[in-house]
Backbone as a chain_set.jsonl record, in Angstrom:
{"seq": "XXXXXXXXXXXXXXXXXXXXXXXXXXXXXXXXXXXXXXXXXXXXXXXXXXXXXXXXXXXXXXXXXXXXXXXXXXXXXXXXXXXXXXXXXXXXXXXXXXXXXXXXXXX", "coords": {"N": [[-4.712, -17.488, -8.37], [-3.372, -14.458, -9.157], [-4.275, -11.139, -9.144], [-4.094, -9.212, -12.61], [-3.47, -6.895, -11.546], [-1.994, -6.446, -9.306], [0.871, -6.337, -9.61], [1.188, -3.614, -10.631], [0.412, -2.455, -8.593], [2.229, -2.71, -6.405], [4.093, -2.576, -7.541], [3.789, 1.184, -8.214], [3.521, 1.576, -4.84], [6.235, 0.287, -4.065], [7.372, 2.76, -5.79], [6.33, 5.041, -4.565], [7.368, 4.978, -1.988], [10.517, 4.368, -2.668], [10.671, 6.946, -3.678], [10.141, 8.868, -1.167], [11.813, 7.478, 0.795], [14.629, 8.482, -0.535], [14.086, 11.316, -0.683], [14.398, 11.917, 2.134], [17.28, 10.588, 2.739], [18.376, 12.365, 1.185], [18.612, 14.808, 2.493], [18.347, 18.079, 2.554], [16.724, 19.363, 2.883], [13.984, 20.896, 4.733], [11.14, 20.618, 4.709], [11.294, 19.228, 2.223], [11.823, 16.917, 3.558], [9.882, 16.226, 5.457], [7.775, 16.098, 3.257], [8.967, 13.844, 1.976], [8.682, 11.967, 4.321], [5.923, 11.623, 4.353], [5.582, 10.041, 1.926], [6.801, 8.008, 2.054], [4.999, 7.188, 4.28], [2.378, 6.893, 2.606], [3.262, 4.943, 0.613], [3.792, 2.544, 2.403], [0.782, 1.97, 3.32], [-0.546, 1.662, 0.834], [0.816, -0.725, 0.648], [-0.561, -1.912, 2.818], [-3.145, -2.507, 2.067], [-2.982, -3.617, -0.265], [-2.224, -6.203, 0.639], [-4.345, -6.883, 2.511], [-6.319, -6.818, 0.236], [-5.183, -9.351, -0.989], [-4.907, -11.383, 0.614], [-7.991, -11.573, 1.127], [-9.391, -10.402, 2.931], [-10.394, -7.123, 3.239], [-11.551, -5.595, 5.278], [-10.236, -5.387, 6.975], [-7.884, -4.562, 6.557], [-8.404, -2.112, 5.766], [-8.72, -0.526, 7.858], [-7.003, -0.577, 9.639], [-5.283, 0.633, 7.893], [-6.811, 3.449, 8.004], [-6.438, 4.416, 10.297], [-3.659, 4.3, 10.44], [-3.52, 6.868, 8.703], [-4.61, 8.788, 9.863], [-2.827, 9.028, 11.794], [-0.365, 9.362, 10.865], [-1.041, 11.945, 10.01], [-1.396, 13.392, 12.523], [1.377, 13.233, 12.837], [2.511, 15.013, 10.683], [1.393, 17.208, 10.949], [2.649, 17.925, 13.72], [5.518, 17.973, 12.791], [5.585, 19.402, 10.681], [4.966, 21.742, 12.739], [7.197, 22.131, 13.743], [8.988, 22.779, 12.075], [8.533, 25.282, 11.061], [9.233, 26.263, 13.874], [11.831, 26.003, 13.307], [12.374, 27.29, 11.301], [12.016, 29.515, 11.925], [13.479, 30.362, 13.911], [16.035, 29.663, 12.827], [15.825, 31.071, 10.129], [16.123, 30.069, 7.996], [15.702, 26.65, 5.432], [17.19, 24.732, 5.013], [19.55, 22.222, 5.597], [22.005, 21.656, 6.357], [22.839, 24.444, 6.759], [21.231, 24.622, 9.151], [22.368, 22.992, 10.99], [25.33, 23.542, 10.919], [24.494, 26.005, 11.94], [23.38, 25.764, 14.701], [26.237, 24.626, 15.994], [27.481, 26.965, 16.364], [27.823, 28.531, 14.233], [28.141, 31.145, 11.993], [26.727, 33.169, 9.832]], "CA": [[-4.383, -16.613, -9.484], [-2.912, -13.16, -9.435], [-4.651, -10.4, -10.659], [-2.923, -8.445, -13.054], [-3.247, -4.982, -11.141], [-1.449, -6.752, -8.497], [1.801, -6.036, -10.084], [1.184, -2.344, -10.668], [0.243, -1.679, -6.928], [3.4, -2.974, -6.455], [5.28, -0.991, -8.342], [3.273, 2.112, -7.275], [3.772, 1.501, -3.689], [7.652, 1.069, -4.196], [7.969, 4.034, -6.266], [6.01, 6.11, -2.945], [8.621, 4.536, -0.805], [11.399, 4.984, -2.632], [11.168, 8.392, -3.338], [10.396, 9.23, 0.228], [13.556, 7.245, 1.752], [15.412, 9.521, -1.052], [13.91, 12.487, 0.366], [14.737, 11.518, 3.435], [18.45, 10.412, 2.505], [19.371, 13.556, 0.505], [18.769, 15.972, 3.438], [18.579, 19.381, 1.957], [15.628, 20.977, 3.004], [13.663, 20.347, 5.965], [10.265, 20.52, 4.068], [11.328, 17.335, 1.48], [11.997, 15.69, 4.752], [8.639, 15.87, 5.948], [7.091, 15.446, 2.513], [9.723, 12.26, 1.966], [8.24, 10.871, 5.323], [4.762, 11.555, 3.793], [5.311, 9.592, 0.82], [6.825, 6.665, 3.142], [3.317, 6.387, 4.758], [1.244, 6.267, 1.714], [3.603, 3.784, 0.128], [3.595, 1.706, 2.941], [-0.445, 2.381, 3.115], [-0.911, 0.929, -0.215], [0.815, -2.061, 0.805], [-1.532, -2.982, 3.459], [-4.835, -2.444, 1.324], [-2.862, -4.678, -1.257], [-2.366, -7.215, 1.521], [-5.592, -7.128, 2.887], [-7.188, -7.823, -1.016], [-4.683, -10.415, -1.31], [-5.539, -12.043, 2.221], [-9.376, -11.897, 1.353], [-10.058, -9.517, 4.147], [-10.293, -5.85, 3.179], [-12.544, -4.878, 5.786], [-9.021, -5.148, 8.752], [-6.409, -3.759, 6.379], [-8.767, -0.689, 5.175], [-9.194, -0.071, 9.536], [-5.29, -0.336, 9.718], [-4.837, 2.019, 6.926], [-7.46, 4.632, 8.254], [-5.717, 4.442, 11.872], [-2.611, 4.62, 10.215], [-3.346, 7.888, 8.029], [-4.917, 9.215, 11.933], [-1.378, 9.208, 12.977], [0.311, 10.288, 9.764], [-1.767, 13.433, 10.014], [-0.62, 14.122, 13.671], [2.726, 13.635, 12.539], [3.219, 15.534, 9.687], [1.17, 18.355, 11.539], [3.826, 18.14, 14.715], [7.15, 18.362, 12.036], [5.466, 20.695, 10.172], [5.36, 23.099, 13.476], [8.985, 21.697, 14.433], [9.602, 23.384, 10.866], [7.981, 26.509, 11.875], [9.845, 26.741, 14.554], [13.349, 25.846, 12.807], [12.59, 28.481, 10.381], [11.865, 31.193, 13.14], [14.635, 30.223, 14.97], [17.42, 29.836, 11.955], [15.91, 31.952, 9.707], [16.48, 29.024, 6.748], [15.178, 25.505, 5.927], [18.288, 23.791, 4.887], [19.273, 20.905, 7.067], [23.565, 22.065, 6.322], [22.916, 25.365, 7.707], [20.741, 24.617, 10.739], [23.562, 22.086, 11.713], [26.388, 24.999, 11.146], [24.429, 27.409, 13.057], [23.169, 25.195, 15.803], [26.898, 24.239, 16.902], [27.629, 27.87, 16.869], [28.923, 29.142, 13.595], [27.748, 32.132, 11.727], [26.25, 32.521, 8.603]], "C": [[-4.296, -15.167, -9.0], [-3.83, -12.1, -9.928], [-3.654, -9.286, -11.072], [-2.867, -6.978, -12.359], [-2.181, -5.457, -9.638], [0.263, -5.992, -8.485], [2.207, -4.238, -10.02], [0.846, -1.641, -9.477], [1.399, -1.752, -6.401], [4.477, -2.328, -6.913], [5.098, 0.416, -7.957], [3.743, 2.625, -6.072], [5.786, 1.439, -3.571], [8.386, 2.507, -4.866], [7.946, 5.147, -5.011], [7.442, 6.136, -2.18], [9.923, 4.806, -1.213], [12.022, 6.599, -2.743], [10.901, 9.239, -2.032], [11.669, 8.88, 1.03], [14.542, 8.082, 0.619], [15.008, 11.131, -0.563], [14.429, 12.717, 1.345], [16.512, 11.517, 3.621], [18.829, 11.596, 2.332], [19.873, 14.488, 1.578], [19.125, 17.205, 3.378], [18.182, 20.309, 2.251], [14.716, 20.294, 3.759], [11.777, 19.968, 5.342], [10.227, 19.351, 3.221], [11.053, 16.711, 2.375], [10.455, 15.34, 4.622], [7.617, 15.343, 4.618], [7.765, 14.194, 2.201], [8.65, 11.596, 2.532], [6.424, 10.629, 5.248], [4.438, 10.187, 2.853], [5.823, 7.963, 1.33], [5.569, 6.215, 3.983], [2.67, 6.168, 3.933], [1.795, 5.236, 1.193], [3.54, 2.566, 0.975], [1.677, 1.296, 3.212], [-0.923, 1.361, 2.087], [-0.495, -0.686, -0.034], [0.192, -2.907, 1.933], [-2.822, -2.928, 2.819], [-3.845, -3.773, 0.375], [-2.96, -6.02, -0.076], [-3.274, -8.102, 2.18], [-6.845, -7.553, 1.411], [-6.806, -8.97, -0.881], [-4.592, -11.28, -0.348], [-7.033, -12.356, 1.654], [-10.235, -10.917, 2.683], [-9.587, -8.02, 4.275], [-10.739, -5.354, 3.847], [-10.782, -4.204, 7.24], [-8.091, -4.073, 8.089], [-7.096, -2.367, 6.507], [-8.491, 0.309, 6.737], [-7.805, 0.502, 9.144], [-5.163, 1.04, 9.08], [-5.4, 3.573, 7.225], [-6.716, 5.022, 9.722], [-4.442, 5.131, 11.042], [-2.185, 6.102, 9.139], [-4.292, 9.051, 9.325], [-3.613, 9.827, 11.837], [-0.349, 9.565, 12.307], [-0.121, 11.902, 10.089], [-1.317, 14.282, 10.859], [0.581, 14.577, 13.386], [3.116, 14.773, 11.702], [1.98, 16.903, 10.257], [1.943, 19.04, 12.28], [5.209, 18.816, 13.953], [6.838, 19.49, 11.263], [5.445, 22.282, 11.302], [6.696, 22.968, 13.489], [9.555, 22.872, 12.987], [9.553, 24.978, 10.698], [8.519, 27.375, 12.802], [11.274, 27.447, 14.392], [13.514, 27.093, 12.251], [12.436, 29.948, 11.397], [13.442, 31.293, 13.789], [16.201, 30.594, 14.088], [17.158, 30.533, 11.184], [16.175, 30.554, 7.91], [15.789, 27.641, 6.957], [16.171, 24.757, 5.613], [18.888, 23.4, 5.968], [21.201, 21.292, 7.122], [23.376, 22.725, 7.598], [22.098, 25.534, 8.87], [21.995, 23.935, 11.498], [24.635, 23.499, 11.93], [25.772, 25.985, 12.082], [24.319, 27.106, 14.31], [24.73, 24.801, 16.613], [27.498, 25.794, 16.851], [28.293, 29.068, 15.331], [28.223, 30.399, 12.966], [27.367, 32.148, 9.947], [27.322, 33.788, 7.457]], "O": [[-5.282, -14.736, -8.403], [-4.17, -12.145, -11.11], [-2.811, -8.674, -10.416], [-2.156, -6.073, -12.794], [-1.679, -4.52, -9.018], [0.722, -5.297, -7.579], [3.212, -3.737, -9.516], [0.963, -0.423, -9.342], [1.736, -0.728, -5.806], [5.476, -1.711, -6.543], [6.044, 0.979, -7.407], [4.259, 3.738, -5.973], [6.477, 2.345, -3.106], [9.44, 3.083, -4.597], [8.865, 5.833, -4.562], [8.258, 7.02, -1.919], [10.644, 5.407, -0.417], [13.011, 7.199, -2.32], [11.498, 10.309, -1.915], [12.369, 9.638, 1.7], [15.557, 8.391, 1.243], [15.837, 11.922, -0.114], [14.993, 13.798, 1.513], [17.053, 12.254, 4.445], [19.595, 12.09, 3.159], [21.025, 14.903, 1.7], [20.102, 17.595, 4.017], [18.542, 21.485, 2.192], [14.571, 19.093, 3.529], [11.31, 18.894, 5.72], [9.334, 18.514, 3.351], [10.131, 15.898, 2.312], [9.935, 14.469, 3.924], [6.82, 14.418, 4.776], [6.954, 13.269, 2.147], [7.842, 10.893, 1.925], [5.786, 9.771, 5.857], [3.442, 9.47, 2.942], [5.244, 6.934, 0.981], [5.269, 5.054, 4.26], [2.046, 5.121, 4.106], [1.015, 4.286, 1.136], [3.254, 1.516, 0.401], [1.451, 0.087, 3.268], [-1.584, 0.371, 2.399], [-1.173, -1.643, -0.407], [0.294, -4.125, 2.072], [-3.653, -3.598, 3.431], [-4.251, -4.926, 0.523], [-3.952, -6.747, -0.132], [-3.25, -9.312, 2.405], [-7.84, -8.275, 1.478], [-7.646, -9.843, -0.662], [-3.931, -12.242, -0.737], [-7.316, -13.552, 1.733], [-11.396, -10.909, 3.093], [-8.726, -7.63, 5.063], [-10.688, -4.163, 3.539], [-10.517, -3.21, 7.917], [-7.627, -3.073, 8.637], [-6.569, -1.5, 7.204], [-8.166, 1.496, 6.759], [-7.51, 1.558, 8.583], [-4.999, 2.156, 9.575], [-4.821, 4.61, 6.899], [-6.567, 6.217, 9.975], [-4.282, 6.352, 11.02], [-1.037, 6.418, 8.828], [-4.287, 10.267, 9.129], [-3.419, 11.042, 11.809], [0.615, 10.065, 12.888], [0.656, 12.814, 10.371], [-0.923, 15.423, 10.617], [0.992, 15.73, 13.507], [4.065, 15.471, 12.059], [1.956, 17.704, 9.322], [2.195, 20.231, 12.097], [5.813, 19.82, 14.33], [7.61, 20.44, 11.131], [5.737, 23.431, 10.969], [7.338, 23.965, 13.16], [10.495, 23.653, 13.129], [10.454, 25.695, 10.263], [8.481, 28.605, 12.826], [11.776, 28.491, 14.807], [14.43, 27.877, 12.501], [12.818, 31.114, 11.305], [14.212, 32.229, 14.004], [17.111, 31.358, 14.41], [18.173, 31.194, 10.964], [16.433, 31.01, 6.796], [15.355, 27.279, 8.051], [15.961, 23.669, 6.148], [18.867, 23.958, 7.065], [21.645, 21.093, 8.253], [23.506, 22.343, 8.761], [22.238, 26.537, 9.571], [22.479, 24.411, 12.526], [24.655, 24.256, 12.9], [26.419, 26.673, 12.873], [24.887, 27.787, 15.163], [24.618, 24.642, 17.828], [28.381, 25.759, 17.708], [28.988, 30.078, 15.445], [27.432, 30.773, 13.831], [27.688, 31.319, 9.095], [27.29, 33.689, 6.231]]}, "num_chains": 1, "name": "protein.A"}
């Protein structure tokens, strides 16, 4: 048997995910990005704690999940300098006009 919150983690966890791969997709602003690719780890996140209830063995997924928000952290520390940089460098965070300026054009 199911329990009924099963459903709603479920749903939850795809909402995370999809609005991160739309973040991600739109490509507007270099900041969504990184929060997108944020919201792609917790959604995926949630679906190993659900996995690990629904297995019977919460003690492996919870590990997983703590490892795996470890290495989120790095990440979204690293892109956040990369962003840091972008913006020093171009002067903007839009993902257009870094492309336009980066092959040489002018603003």
């Amino acid at each position: 048997m199911i329990p009924a919150v099963v459903p709603v983690i479920l749903l939850a966890s795809g909402a995370l995910f999809a609005i991160g791969l739309a973040s991600l997709i739109a490509r507007c602003n270099v900041i969504k990005m990184v929060m997108g690719l944020e919201f792609l780890g917790k959604g995926v996140s949630l679906l190993f704690i659900l996995g690990g209830y629904l297995a019977g063995d919460v003690g492996v997924s919870q590990a997983v999940v703590l490892i795996l928000i470890a290495i989120e952290a790095v990440v979204a520390g690293v892109a956040l300098a990369l962003v840091i940089l972008l913006r020093r460098a171009f002067k903007t965070f839009d993902i257009a006009a870094i492309s336009w300026l980066s092959r040489g054009g002018d603003l």
